[in-house]
MITOR-53841 format. One record per residue: x, y, z of N, C-alpha, C in turn; residue in three letters. Coordinates in steps of 0.05 Angstrom, whole numbers, plus 5000, padded with zeros to 4 digits. Example, Ala and Ser with C-alpha at 12.3 -4.5 7.8 and 13.67 -1.06 7.14 Angstrom:
<pts>
526448865156524649105156526449345156ALA
525749555142527349795143525850015157SER
</pts>
This chain:
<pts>
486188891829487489131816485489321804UNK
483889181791481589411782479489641802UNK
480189431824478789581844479489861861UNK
483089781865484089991862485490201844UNK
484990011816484690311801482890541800UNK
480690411809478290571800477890801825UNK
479590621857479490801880481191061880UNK
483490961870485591151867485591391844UNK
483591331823483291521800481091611817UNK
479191581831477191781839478691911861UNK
480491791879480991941903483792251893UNK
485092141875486492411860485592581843UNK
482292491836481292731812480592911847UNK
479292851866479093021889481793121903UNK
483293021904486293061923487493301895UNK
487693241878489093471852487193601834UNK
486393811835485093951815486193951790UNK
484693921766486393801740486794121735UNK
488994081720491694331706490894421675UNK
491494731679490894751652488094811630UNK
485594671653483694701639480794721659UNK
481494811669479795031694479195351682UNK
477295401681477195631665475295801693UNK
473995741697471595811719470195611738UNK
470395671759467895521772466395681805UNK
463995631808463695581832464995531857UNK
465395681874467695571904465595321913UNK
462795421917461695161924461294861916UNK
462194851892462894671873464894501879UNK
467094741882469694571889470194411918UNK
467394441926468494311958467093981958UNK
468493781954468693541951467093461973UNK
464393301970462193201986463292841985UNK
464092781997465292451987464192342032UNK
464492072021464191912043466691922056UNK
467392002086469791992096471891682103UNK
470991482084472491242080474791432049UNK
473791502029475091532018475991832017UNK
475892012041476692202027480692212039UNK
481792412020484292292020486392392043UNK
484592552067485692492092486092212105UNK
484092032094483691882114485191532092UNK
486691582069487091402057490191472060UNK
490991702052493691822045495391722083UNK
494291592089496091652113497591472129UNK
498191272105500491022109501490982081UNK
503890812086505290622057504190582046UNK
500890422048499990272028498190502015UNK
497290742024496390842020496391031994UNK
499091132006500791261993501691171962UNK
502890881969502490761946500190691927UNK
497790631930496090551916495690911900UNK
496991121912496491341885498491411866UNK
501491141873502791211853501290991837UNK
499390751839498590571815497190741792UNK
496090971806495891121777497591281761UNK
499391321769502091451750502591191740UNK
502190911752503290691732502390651709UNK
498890641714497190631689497690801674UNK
497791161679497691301662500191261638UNK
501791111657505891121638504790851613UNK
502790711618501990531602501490581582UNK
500290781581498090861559500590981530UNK
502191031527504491071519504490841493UNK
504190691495504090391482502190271474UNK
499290301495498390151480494790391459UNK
494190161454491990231430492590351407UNK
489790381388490090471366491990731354UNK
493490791348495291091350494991121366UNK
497490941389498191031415500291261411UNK
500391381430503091661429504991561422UNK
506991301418509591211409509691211383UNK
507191221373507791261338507991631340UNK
506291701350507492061353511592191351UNK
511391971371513992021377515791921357UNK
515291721346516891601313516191681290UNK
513891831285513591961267515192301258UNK
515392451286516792621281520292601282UNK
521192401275524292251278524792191248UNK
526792111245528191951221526691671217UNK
526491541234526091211239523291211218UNK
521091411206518391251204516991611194UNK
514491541177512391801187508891611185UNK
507491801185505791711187504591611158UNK
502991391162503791221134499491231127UNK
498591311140495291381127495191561097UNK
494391391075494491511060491491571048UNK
489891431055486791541043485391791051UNK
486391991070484592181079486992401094UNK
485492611096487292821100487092921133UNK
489592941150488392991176490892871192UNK
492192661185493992551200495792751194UNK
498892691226500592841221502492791203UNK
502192891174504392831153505893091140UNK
503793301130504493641132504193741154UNK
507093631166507793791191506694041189UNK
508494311174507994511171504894721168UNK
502794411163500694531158498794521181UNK
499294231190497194081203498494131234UNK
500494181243501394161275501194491280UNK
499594541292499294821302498094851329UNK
498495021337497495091370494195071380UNK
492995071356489495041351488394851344UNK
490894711320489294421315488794211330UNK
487194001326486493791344489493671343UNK
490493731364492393451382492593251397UNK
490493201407489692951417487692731397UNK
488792671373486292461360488292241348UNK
485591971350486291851337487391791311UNK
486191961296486492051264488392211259UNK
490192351279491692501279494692601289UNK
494092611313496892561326496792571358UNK
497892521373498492501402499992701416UNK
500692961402501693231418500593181442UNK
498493241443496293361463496193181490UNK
495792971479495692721500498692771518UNK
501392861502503292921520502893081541UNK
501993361531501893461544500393441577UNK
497993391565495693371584496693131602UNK
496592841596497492681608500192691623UNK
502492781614504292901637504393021655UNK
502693221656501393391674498993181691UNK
497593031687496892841707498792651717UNK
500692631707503292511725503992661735UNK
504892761736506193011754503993071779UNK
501493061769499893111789499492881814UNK
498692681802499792431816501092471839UNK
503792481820506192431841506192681867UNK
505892901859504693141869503293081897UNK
501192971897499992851918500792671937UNK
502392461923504192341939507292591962UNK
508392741942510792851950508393081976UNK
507593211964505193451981504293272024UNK
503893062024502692902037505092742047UNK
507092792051508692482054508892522083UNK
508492782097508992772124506392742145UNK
504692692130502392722136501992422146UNK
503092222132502391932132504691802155UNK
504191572168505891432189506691182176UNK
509591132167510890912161512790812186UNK
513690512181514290432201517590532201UNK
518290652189521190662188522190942167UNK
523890972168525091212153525691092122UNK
526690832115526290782100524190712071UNK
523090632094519790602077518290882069UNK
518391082081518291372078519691422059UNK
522091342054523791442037522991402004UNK
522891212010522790941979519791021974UNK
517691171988515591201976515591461966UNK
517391681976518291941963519691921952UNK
521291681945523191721920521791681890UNK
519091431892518491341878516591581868UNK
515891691875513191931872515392161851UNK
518292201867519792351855521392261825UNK
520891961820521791791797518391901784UNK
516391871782514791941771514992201767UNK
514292411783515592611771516592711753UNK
518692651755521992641738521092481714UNK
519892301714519592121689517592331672UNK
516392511677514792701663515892891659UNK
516393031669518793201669521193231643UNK
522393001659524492951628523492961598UNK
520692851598519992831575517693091562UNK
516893261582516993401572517993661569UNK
520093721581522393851575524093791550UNK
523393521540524493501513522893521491UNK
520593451499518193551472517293831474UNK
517194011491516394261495517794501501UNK
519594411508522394581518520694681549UNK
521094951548520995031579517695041587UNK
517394951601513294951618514194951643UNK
511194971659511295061686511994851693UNK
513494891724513994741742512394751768UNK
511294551766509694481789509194231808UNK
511294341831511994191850509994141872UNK
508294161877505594161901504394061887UNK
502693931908498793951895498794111894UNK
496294081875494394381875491194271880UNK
489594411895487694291908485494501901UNK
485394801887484094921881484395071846UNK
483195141851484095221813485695411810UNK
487895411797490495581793489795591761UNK
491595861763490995971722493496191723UNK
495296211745497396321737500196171733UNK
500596021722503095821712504496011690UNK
507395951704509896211683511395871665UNK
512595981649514195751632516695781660UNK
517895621662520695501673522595461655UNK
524395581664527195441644527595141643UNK
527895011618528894831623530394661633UNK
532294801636535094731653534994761677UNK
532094961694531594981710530594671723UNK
528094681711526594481718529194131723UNK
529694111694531693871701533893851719UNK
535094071731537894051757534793961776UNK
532494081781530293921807530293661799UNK
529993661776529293241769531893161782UNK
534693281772535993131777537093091811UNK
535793321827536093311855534193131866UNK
532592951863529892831871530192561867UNK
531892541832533192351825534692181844UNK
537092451852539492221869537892201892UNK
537892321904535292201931533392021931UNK
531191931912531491701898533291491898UNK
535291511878536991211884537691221899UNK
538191221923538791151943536791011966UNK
533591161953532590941974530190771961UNK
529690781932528690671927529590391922UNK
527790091935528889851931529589791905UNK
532289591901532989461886531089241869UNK
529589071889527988871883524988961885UNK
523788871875520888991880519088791858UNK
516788861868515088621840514988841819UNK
514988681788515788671768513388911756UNK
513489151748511789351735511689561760UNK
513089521786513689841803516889841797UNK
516590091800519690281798521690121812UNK
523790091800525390011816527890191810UNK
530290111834533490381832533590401810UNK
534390051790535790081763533590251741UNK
531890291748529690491743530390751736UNK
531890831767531591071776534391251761UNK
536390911768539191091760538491141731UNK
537690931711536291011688536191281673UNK
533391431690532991611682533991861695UNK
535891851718537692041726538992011704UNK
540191811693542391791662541992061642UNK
538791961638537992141618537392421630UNK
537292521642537192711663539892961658UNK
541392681668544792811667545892811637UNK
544692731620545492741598544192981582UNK
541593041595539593331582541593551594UNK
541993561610544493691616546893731627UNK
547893621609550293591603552893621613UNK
551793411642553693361657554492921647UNK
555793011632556892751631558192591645UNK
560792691658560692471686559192331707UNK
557292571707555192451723552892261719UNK
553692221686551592061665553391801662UNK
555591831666556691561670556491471692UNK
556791551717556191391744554391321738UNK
551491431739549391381744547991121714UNK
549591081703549390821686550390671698UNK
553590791699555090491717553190451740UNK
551590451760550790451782548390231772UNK
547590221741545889971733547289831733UNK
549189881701550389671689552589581707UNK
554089631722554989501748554889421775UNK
551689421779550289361801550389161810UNK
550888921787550088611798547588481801UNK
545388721799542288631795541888561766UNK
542488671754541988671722543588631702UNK
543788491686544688401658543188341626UNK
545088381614543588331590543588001588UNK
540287981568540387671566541387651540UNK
543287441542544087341521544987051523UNK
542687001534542286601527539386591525UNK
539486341512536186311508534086301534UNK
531986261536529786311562527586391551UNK
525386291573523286241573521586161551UNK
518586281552517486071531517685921508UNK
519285951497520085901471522785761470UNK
523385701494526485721489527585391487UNK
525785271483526984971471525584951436UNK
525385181431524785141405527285341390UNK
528185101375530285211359530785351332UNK
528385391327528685621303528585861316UNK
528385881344527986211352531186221361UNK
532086501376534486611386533386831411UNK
534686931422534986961444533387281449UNK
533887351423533187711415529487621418UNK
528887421393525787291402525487281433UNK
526087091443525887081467525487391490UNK
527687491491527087751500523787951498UNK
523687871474520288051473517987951468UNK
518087621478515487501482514087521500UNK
511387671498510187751525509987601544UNK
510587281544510887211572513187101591UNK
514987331577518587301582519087631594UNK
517487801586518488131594518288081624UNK
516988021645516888011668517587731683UNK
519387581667519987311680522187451700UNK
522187381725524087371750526787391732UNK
527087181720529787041698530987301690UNK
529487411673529587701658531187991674UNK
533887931673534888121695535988371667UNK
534288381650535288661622532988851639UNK
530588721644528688931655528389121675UNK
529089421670528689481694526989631698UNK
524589751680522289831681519489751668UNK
517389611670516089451653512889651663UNK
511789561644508189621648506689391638UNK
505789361656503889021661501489121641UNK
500888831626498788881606497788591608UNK
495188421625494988191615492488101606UNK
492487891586489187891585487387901604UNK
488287641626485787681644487087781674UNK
487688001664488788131683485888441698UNK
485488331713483688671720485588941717UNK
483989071711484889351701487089331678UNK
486889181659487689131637486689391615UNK
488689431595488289591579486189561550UNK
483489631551481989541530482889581509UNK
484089341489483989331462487589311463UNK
488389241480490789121485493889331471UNK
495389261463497889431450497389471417UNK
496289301403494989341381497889501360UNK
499689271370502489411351502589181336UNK
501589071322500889021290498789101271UNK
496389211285494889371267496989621266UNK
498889761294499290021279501689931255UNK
503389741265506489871260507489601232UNK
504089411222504589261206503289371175UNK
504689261150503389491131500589371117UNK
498589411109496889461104496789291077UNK
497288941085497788731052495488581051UNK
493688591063490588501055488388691038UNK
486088501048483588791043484488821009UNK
485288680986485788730962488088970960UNK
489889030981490689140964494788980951UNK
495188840948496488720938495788520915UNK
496288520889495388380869497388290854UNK
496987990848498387850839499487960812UNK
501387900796503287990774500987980745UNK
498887860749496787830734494588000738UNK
494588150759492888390768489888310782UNK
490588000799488387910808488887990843UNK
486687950862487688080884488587800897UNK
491687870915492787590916493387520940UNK
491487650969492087600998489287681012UNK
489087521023486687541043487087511076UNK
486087751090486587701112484287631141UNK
482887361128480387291138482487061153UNK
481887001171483086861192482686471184UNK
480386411178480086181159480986101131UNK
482386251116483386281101485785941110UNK
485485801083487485591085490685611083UNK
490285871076493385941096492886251102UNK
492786171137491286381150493786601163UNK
494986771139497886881136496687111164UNK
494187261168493487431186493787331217UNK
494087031224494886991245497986991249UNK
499686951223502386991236503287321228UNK
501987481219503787731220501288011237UNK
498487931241496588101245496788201224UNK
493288381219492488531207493188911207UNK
494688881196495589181195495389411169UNK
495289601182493389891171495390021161UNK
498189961172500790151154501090411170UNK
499990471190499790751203502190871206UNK
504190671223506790831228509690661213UNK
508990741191510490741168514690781166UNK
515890541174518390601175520090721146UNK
522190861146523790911128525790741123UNK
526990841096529190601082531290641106UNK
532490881119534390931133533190711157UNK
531590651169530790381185530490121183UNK
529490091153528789791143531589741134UNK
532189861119535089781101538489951105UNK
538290171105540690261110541990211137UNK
541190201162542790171178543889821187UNK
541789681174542489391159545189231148UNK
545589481126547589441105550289271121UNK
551789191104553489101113554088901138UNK
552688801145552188611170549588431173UNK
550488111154547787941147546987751171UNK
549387911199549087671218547387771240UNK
545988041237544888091265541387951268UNK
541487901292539587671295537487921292UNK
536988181296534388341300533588341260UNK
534588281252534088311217534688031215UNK
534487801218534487571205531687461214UNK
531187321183528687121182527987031198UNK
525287041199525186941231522887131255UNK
526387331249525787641273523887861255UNK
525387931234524888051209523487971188UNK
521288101184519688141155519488241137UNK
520088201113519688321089516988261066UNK
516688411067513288191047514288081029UNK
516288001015516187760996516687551016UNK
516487491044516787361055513087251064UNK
511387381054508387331052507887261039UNK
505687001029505186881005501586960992UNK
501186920964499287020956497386780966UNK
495586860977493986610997491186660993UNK
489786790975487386900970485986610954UNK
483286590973482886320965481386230934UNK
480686510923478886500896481186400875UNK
484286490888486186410867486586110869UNK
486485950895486685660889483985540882UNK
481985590885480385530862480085560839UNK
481185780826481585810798484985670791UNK
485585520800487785430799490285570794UNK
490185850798492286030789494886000799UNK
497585910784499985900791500986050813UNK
499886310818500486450839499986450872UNK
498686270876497086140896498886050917UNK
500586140938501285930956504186140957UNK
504886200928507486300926508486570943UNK
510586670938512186900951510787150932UNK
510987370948509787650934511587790920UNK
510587830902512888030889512288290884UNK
513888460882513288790885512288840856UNK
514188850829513588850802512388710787UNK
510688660778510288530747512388510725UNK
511388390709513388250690514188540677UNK
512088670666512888960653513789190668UNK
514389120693515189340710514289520719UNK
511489430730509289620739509289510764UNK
507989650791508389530817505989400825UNK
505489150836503689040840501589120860UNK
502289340873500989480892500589800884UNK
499089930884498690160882499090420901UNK
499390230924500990520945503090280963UNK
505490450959507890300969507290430996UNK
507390630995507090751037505690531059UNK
503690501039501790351074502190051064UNK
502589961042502089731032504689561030UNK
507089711030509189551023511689621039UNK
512689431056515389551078515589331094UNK
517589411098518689051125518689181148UNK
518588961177518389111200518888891216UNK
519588981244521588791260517888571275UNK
518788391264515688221266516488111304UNK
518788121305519488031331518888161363UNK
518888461347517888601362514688741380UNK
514088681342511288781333509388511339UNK
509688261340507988111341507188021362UNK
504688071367503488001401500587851399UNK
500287611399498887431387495987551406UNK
493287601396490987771401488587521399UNK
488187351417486687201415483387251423UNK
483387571416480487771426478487791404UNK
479887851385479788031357479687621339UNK
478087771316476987611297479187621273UNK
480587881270482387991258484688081272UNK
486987941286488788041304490088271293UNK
489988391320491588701317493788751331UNK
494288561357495988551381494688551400UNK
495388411417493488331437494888441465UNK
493988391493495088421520498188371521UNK
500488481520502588431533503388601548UNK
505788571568507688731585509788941559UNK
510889071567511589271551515289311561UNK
517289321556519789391569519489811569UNK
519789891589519690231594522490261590UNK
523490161603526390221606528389931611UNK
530389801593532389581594534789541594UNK
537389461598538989551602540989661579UNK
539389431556540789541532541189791524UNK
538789911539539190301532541590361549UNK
540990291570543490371586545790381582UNK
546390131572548890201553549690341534UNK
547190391520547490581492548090901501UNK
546290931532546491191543550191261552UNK
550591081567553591111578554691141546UNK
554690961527555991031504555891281489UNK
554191391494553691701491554491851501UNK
554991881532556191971552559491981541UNK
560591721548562691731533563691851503UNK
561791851490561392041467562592341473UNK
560392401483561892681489563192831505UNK
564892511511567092651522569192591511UNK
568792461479571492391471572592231473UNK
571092011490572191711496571891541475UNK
572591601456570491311435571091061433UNK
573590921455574290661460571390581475UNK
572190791505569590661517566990591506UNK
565890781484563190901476561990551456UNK
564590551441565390291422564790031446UNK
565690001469565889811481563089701486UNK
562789961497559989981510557089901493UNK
557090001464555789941439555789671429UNK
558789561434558989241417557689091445UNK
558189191467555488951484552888951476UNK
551189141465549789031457549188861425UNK
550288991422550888841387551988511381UNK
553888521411555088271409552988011420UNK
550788191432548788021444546487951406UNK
546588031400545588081367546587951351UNK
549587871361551287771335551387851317UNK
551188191315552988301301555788441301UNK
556688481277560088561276560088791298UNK
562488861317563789001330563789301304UNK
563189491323563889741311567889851322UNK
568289951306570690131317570390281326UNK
572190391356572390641369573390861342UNK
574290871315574891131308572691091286UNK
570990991283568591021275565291111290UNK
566191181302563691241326563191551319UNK
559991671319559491911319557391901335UNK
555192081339552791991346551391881330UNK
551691861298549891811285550491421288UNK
551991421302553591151305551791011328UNK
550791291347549191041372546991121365UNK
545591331336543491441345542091061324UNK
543890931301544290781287542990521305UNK
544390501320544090251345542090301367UNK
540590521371538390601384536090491362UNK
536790491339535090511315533890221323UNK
536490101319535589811312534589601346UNK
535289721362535489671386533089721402UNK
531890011393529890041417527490141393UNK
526689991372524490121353522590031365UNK
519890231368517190231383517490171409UNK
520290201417520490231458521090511463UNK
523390611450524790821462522591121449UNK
522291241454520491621454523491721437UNK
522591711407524991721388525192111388UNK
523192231380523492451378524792521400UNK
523692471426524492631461527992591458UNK
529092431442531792341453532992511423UNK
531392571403533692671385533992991391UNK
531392991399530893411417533293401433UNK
533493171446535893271487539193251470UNK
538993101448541593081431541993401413UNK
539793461410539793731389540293901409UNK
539693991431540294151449542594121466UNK
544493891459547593821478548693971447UNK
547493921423549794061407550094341414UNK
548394481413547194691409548694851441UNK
548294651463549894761491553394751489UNK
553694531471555994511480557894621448UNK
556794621426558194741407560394511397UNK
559894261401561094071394560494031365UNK
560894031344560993961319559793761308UNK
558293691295556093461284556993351271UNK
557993001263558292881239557293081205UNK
555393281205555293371188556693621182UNK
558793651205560593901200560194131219UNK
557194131222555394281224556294411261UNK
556094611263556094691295552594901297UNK
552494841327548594931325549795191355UNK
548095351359547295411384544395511395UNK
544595541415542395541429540995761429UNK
541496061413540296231409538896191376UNK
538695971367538095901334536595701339UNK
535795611361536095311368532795201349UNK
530595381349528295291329528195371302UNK
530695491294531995511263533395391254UNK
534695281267538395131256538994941281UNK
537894651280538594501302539394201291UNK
539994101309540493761294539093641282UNK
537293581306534393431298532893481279UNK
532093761262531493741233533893621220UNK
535793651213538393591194538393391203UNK
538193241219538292901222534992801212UNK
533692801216531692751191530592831170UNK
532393081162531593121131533692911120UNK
536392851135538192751120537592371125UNK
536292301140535792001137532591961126UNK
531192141133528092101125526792161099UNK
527592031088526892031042523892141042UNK
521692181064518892261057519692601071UNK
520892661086520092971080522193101062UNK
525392911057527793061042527593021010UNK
524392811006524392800980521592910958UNK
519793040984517193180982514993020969UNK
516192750986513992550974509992630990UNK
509292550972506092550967504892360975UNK
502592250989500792030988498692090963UNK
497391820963495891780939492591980945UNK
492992170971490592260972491892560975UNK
494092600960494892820959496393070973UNK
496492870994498493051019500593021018UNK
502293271026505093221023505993131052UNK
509393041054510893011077512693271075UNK
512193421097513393711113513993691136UNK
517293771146517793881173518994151169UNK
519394251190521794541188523094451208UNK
524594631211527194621241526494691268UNK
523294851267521694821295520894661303UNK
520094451291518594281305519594041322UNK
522894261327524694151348523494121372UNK
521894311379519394321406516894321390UNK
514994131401511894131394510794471408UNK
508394451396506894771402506094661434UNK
505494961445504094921475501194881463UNK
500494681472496094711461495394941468UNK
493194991453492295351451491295321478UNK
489995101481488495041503488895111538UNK
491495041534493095071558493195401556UNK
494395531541494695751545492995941546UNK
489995901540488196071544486696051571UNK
486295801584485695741604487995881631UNK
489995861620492495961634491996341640UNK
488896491647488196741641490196961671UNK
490696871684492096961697495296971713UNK
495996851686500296771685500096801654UNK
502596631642502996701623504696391608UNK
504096281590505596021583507496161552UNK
509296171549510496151526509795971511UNK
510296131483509095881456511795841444UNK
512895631435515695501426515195671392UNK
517395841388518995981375517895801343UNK
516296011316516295801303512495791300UNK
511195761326508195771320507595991327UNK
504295991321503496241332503296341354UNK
502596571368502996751393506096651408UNK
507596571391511496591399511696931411UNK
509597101390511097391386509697601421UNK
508797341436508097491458509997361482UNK
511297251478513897101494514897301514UNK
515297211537516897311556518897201577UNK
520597251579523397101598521896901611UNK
522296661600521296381624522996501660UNK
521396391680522796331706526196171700UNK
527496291711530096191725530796081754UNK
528796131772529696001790526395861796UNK
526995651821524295511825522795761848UNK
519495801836518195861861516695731873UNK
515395501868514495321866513795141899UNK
516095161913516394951934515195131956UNK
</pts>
């Protein structure tokens, strides 16, 4: 596998000229001197061929997940669910208002993952590009096999597409390779661009295989994200077929019996089971219907693995937790005689959940297995294990953590990075690399069926069904063992509640509360908060701010870190900025800037129809 990663990333940096950041060159430059084994006449021109250039749209969909401030904390940080929880230095995205601009660095570690959207979508797209550009060029044995390798190229596509049409609103559409340097790209309507996803889509399910090895595309894949597709706009019947076409396929079901590794050990349940990395791609596993392979000794493995307990665990070593006596009362050295850093990893606190995630959507229901002991962590569920205290024989030694002191002072000095519970079931991926585990190699769920249901329950949503929507919701809950919701209790804030708890650090939280802010806003349907939006206000007055000013206590309560930064959003940052980058490179077209940042005030009518093909 590593071998053809490395063939396939060199043979598409020549087959696609990269987008966006071409400013000048040489013609003689651009003419590709390569050995005629690899150049991509002579590779592109069968199945296998063809395929080995969607394995790089696979890798690239990887990257989503894993490493240090991977882009999925980007995406949960600008949501209700979480913000960014760095509190010693100034630079991360926390003053939205200050720090997210069309100039600033968007691609950093230290910072935020805008940028990486951008740019990296646009190498999907390009990808797939090469595949769709070429498909007649290549000899398959059958019409089918032709088919299923243009559908899959068009599921990649589409899988970029959708998402960034929800983080960016309208960008170019670009359907071809491009093989020489282009700098005139117009913005696309959004609505434009998505009726193409969704035409490429159904052509797609239909011939992409059902069965396939475990981390390529498969239909339940495809109908998937036609779901979400048909749901960006807002054709809801068509968002219900194309769920039913999973969830009543007969390929797939939710698991809800115990299995695989773990599964003769009886302190775990079934929700454990589901996200043990060596259960996401078991055959058994029929919830999966889109995965990204991550293994240790796997070639072309991802260096430094998913590392989702350094991001998404809080920051209770390193001194900063101290015992009720003000001694430091946890150590996270791995030899440690109770070596608490092997069962929870060492974590930095980065992507910092809110009370509306840890505790409020909780309330009232002590039976769901995703929040019980076990699944769920709370640090008094960590013990003070610092070994200078059992040598000094200190009573505190061994025991449970407590937040206050006797006088009512907090035993920690920054609650943000240092103090918060988090779904350990999710987050824990045992890192046997690292001296200090962070998370190590696992498979990842992209897409499972539990969304699927949550999607059709949405669907049904707005159309007023809320028996169905209810039905559809308590399958997965009932798989949870928690209480049944009521059909006349259902809003969105009802599935956005059960997305919460359901798909935290899987599902791209912001992308789905934008495509929800824009069905209000299209369709003038009325918000649990009274509220009606439209689409000419849409980066002044939309859902998606009012849904996290109203669940997210760090920007609705102008809380501060201890290094002095505030938490800020506005109601633009319903769409991320276009990178300056893109748009200056862009010297001969024109990219709209999303309403809200700077150069908005040179905006001109995005495209309405495709020119593209």
């Amino acid at each position: 596998m590593k071998i053809l990663y490395k063939k396939t990333i060199y043979l598409l940096a020549l087959a696609g000229i990269s987008t966006f950041g071409v400013i000048g060159c040489k013609e003689d430059f651009l003419k590709p001197k390569v050995l005629s084994f690899y150049a991509p006449e002579n590779t592109f021109n069968d199945a296998n061929g063809m395929r080995s250039a969607l394995v790089a749209g696979l890798r690239n969909m990887r990257y989503e997940w894993y490493g240090d401030n991977p882009p999925i904390v980007t995406e949960h940080i600008f949501s209700e669910l979480a913000v960014e929880g760095t509190t010693d230095k100034s630079g991360p995205a926390q003053d939205m208002n200050l720090m997210i601009t069309p100039d600033a660095n968007l691609n950093h570690t230290d910072r935020n993952k805008i940028g990486w959207y951008w740019y990296e979508g646009f190498k999907g797209i390009k990808y797939a590009n090469v595949v769709i550009s070429r498909i007649d060029e290549a000899v398959f044995k059958d019409e089918a096999e032709r088919n299923a390798v243009l559908g899959t190229a068009y599921f990649h596509r589409a899988f970029r597409y959708y998402r960034l049409t929800q983080q960016f609103g309208d960008v170019p559409l670009i359907l071809k390779e491009i093989q020489t340097p282009k700098m005139d790209f117009y913005s696309t309507k959004r609505e434009v661009i998505l009726q193409k996803m969704k035409e490429d889509l159904e052509f797609a399910e239909k011939w992409v295989p059902v069965t396939i090895d475990k981390g390529e595309v498969t239909r339940g894949a495809v109908s998937h994200l036609l779901t979400k597709v048909n749901l960006a706009l807002g054709e809801f019947d068509a968002a219900i077929k194309s769920a039913s076409n999973v969830i009543d396929g007969g390929n797939h079901a939710l698991m809800t019996t115990r299995f695989g590794v773990d599964k003769a050990n009886a302190t775990k349940n079934v929700i454990w089971d589901l996200h043990r990395p060596e259960n996401k791609a078991l055959a058994e596993n029929k919830e999966a219907l889109l995965l990204v392979i991550d293994r240790l000794a796997l070639d072309g493995n991802l260096e430094g693995g998913i590392q989702s307990m350094r991001n998404g665990v809080p920051l209770w070593g390193n001194n900063r937790v101290l015992t009720p006596g003000g001694l430091k009362g946890t150590s996270d050295a791995v030899n440690a005689e109770i070596p608490q850093v092997l069962m929870t990893g060492r974590g930095i606190g980065r992507l910092r959940p809110t009370w509306y995630y840890t505790e409020t959507i909780w309330k009232g229901d002590n039976k769901d297995l995703r929040h019980s002991p076990g699944n769920w962590m709370n640090m008094e569920d960590l013990v003070y294990n610092d070994p200078a205290l059992k040598k000094a024989n200190n009573p505190w030694y061994g025991k449970n953590l407590v937040k206050y002191n006797t006088n009512g002072t907090r035993t920690t000095s920054d609650t943000i990075r240092n103090w918060f519970s988090w779904p350990h079931y999710k987050l824990f991926v045992p890192d046997p690399e690292r001296v200090q585990p962070s998370g190590g190699h696992t498979d990842w769920y992209v897409f499972r069926l539990a969304e699927t249901y949550l999607l059709r329950a949405e669907a049904y949503y707005w159309k007023d069904n809320l028996a169905l929507a209810a039905a559809d919701i308590n399958k997965v809950r009932a798989r949870a063992q928690a209480a049944p919701v009521a059909a006349g209790n259902i809003t969105i804030g009802t599935i956005l509640d059960e997305r919460a708890r359901e798909l935290y650090y899987e599902e791209p939280r912001k992308t789905e509360l934008t495509r929800i802010a824009y069905l209000f806003a299209k369709t003038g349907k009325p918000a649990y908060n009274g509220k009606t939006y439209n689409l000419a206000d849409f980066s002044k007055d939309n859902f998606f701010y009012d849904r996290v000013m109203e669940k997210n206590e760090f920007y609705n309560k102008n809380v501060q870190t201890i290094h002095g930064d505030k938490y800020t959003m506005s109601p633009y940052h319903v769409l991320w900025p276009i990178p300056i980058n893109a748009i200056v490179s862009n010297s001969k077209g024109h990219l709209n800037q999303n309403i809200g940042y700077a150069g908005a005030e040179t905006n001109i009518p995005a495209l309405t129809e495709i020119i593209d093909e």
